[in-house]
C-alpha positions as CSV (number, residue, x, y, z in Angstrom):
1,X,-12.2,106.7,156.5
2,X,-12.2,104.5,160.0
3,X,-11.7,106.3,163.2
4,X,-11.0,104.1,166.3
5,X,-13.0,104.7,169.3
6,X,-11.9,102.9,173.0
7,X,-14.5,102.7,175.2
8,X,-15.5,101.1,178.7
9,X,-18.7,98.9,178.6
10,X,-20.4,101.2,180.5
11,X,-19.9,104.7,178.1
12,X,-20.9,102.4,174.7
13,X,-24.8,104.4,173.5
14,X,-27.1,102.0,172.7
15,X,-26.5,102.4,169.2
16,X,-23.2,101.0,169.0
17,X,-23.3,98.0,172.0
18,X,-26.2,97.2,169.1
19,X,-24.3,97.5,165.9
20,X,-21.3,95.9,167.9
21,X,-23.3,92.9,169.1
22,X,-24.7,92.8,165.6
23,X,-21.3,92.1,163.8
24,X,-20.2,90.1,166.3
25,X,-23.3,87.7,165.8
26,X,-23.0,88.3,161.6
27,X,-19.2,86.7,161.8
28,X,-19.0,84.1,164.5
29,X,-22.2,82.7,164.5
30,X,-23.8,83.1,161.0
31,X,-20.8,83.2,159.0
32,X,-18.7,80.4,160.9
33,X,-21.7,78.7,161.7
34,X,-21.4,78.2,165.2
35,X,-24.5,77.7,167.3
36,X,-23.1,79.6,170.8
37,X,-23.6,82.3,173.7
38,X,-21.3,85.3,172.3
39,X,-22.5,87.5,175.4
40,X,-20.4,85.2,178.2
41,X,-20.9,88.4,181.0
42,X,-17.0,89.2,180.4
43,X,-18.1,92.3,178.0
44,X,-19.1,94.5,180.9
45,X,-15.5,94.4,182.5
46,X,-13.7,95.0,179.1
47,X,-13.0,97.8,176.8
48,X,-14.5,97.8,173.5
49,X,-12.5,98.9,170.3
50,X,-13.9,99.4,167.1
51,X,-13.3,101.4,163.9
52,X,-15.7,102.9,162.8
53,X,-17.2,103.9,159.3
54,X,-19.8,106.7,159.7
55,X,-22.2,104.4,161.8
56,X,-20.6,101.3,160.6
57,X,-18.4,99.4,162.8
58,X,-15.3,98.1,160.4
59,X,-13.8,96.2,162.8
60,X,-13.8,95.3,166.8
61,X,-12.1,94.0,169.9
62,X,-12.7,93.8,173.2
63,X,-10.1,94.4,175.9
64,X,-10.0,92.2,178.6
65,X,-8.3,93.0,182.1
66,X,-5.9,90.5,183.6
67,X,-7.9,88.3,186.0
68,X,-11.0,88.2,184.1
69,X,-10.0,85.4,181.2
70,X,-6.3,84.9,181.7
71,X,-3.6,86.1,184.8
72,X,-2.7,88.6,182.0
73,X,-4.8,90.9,180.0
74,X,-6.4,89.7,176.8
75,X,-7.9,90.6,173.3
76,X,-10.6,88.8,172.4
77,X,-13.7,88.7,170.1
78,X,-11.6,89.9,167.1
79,X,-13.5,90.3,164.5
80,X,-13.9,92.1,160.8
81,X,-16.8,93.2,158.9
82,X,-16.7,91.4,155.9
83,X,-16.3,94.6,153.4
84,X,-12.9,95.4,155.3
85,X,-11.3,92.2,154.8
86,X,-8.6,92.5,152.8
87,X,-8.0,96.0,153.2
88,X,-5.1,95.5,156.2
89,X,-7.9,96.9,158.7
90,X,-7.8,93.6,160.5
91,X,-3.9,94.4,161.0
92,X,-4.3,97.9,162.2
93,X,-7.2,96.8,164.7
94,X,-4.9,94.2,165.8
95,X,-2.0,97.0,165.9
96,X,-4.2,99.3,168.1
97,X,-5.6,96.3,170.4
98,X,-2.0,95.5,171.8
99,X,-1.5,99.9,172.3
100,X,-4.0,100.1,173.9
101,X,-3.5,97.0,176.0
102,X,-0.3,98.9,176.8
103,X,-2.1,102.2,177.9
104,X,-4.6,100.8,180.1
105,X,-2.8,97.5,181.6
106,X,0.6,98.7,181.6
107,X,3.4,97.1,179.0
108,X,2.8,93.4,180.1
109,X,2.5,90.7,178.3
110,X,-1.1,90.2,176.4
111,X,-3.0,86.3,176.1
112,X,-5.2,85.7,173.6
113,X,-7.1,82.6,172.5
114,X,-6.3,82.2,168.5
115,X,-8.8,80.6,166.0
116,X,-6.1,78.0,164.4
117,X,-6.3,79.1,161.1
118,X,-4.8,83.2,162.0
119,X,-1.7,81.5,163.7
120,X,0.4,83.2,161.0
121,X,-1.4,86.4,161.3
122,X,-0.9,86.8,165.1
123,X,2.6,85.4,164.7
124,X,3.3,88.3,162.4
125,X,2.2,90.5,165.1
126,X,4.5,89.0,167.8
127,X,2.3,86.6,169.2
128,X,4.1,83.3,170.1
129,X,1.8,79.6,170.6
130,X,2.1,78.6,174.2
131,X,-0.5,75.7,173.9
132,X,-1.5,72.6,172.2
133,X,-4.4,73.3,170.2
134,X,-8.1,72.8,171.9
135,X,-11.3,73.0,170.3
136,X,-13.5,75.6,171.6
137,X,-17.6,76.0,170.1
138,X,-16.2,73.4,167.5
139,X,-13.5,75.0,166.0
140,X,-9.8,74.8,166.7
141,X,-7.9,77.2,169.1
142,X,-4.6,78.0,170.5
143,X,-3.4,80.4,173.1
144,X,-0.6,82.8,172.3
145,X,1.2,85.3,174.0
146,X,2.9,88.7,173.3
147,X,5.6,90.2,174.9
148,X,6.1,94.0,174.9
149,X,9.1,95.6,173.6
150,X,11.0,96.7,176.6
């Protein structure tokens, strides 16, 4: 069973910045092979969600103020651990991300930068294109937007 823990940078133990980091570096630079900095000094202003397996983190984003990527608040550095995929944990991280965007930004609208190939998936969320597509670390990106439910 996952439980979801939100956290500040600064209340993260050792133990799970590490396994955190570990995944992120397993999926976007092993696994997409892409040679880049992951730690961009943005993480220590964010919030960090992850589901958690025991001691295994099933899935992660962090959430990023307004002002520190975007003029609005952001989710970024979505990512699932391989042995979820498929399971709909990518959707409920996804689910929680924009709630707790919500609870600790206020209902505003949420920018994210999309690899190209989940348009669909964020679309089915509520998240609209609002950008021609740009290639970031190689691989093709859009920004999106979603608007809260008033």
């Amino acid at each position: 069973m996952i439980y979801w823990k939100c956290k500040p940078f600064r209340d993260l133990t050792v133990f799970e910045l590490y396994a955190i980091l570990r995944l992120r570096s397993e999926i976007f630079v092993v696994e997409q092979n892409c040679v880049f900095l992951d730690m961009d000094n943005k993480d220590q202003h964010c919030y960090h969600l992850c589901g958690w397996d025991g001691d295994v983190p099933a899935a992660y984003v962090r959430l990023v103020p307004p002002g520190i990527s975007y003029t609005e608040p952001s989710i970024g550095r979505v990512v699932t651990n391989a042995g979820y995929r498929k399971s709909g944990t990518g959707r409920v991280l996804m689910q929680k991300a924009i709630e707790h965007c919500g609870l600790l930004f206020g209902k505003t609208r949420i920018k994210i930068g999309a690899q190209l190939y989940l348009k669909k998936f964020y679309e089915s969320l509520g998240f609209v294109q609002c950008s021609d597509i740009y290639l970031e670390d190689d691989i093709e990106h859009i920004e999106m937007i979603f608007e809260p439910v008033e």
